[in-house]
N, C-alpha and C positions, 0 to 999 in steps of 0.2 A: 504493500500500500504506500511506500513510500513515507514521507515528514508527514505526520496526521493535521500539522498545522497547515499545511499544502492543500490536504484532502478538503478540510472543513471550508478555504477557501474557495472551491467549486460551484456551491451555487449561487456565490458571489457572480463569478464570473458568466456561470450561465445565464444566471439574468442581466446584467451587465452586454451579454452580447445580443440576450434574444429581447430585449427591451429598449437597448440605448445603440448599440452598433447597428443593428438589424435596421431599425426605422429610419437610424439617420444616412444610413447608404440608400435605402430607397427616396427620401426627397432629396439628397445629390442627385440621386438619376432622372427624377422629375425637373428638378431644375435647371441640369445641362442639356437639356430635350426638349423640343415642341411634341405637339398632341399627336405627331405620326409616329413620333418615339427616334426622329432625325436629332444627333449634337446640334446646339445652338446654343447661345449665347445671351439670346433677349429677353428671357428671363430674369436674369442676373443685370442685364444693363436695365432692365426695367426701373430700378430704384431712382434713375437719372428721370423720370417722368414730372411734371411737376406734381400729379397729385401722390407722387409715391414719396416724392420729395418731402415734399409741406408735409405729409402724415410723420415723415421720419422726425423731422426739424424739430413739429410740434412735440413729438414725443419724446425727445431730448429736453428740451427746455419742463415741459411736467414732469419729466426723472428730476431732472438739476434743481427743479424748487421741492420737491417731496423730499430730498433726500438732504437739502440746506433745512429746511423746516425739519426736520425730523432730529440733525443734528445740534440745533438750537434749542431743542423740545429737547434734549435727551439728558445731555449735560446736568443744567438745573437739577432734575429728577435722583438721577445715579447719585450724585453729591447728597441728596438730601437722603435717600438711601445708606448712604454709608453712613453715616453718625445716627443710622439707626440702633437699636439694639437689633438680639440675634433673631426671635421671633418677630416682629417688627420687619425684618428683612423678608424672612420666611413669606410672610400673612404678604408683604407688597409686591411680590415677586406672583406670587399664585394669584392676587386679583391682576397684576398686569397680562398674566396669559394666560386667564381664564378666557376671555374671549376668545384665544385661538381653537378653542378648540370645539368651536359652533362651528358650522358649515360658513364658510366667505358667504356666498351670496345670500344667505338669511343675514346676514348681515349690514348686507349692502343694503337688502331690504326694506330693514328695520331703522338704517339712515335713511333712505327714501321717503316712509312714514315721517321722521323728525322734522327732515328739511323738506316736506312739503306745503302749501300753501295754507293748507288747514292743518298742518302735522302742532307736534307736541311742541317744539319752538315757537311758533306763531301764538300759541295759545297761551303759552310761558309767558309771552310780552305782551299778549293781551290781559293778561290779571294783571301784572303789574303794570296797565296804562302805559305801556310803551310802543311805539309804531312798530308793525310788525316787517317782517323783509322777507321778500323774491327771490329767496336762494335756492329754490328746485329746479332744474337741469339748466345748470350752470358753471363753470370754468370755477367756481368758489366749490361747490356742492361734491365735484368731483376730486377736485383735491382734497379735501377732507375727508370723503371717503379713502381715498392710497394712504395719507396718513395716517389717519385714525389702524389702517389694515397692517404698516410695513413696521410702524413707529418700533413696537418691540423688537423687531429685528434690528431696529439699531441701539437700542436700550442694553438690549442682552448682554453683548458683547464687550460694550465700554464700562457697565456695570464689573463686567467679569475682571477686566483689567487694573478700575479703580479699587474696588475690593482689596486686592492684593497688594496695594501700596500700603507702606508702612505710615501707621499712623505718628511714630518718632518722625520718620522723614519730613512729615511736613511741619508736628510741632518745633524742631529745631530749625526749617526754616523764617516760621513765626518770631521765635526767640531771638534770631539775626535780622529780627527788623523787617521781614517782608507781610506787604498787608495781602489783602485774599486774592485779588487780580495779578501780586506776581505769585503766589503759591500756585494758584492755579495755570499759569503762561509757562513759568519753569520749571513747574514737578507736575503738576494732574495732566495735562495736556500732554507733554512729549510721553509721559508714560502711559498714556492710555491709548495713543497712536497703533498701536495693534486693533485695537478694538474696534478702533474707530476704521482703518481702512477694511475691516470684513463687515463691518454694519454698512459701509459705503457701497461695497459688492450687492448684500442681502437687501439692500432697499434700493440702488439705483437699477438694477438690472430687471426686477420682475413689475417693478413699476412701469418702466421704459415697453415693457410686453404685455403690459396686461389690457384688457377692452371688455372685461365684463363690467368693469367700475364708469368706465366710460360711456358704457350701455344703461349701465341701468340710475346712475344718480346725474349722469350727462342728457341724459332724454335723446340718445343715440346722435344724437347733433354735431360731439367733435372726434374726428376720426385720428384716431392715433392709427401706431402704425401696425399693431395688433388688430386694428378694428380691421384693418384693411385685409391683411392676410388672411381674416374668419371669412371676413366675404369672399375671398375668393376661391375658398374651398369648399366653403356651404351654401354661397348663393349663386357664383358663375358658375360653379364645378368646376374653373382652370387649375386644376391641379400642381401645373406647369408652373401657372405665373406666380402663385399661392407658395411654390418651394421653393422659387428663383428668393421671393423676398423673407420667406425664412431663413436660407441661406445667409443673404447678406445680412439681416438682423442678426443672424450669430455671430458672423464676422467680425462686423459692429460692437457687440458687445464685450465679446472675446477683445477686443485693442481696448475696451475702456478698461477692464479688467486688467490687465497690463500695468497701465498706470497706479496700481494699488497694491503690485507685486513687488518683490526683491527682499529686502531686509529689514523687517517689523519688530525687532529689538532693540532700541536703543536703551541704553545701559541706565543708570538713575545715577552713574555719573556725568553724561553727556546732558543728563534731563537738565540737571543743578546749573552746571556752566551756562 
């Protein structure tokens, strides 16, 4: 039988091949192919279209603010987390990802309800005598739904790494005179840099793909570049065109991902200096 630790790896690997190699060779061959099953190319160059374009652009800049807002949301939070005590951490960590583990789209749903014109918001500001607001299938309504959905994924992680800094580390640099904005710029920040570029991965990449949020708290209105690929698998049936632009959104993703790799250690002497 060989290394048993070998053997136990197997149906790793067979799903691994028959769930992730398997599909993704079949939309390569979709997308190097027109509909006779002839090599081509215009799939792939399709993205150069302008409506391929504008969906892509758009969907770049809603990663880039979901995932700015998410890290400005996250910070605050982790920090006040740490100088919790140990249940206290426990009890905040389990209410932040209890929600994961609803179904997304009842989810989505149940923002829909909120931020609809008669939902639970509107009526919140109607008790208390305040004008109510227009925030159902709107550029606002959809961003709140990605963050409200990704925020823990970038919580997690910096949580993970703030945790672990020593609380001496920072009381001694209180005691040398540093007030909370350099503790934080000099020691929280470079050391939590790990955390922070894998929260950046987990939020900017499935935000940048995702088109149910966009479907359902958008009022199908703005097309990212996920809306566009659904359509054209489940409403032209171009299979072709549908894998030319999966492809390139991988590709795509794959280079921003790049920029988040190499060397996620820096020392907490390097933090200090």
């Amino acid at each position: 039988m060989g290394n048993p630790r070998k053997v136990c790896a197997y149906p790793y690997i067979i799903w691994i091949i028959g769930f992730t190699v398997i599909p993704l060779g079949i939309i390569v061959k979709y997308a190097l192919t027109d509909s006779t099953g002839v090599f081509s190319l215009y799939n792939i160059l399709a993205i150069a279209q302008p409506v391929h374009l504008k969906a892509l652009i758009f969907s770049t800049e809603v990663a880039v603010i979901c995932t700015l807002i998410c890290i400005l949301l996250s910070y605050p939070l982790v920090m006040s987390l740490k100088r919790l005590g140990y249940m206290g951490k426990r009890f905040s960590i389990f209410v932040l990802i209890l929600p994961m583990w609803i179904n997304f789209v009842l989810r989505l749903l149940a923002w829909q309800m909120i931020l609809s014109n008669n939902g639970l918001l509107n009526a919140l500001l109607e008790l208390l005598h305040l004008p109510t607001i227009a925030i159902a299938n709107t550029k606002t309504a959809m961003m709140i739904g990605l963050v409200y959905d990704y925020l823990p994924y970038m919580i997690l992680p910096i949580y993970n790494c703030i945790d672990e800094i020593d609380d001496d580390l920072i009381d001694a640099a209180r005691d040398l005179g540093a007030n909370g904005f350099t503790v934080f710029l000099k020691i929280i920040f470079p050391l939590t840099i790990p955390g922070l570029l894998s929260g950046i991965v987990m939020v900017f990449v499935p935000s940048m793909t995702s088109f149910v949020t966009a479907n359902v708290l958008g009022g199908g209105k703005y097309q990212l570049i996920g809306n566009v690929i659904e359509q054209e698998f489940m409403t032209t049936m171009d299979w072709n065109l549908g894998s030319g632009l999966s492809l390139i959104l991988m590709i795509f993703t794959l280079i921003s991902m790049v920029f988040t790799s190499g060397n996620e250690e820096p020392g907490k002497e390097s933090a200090i200096w």
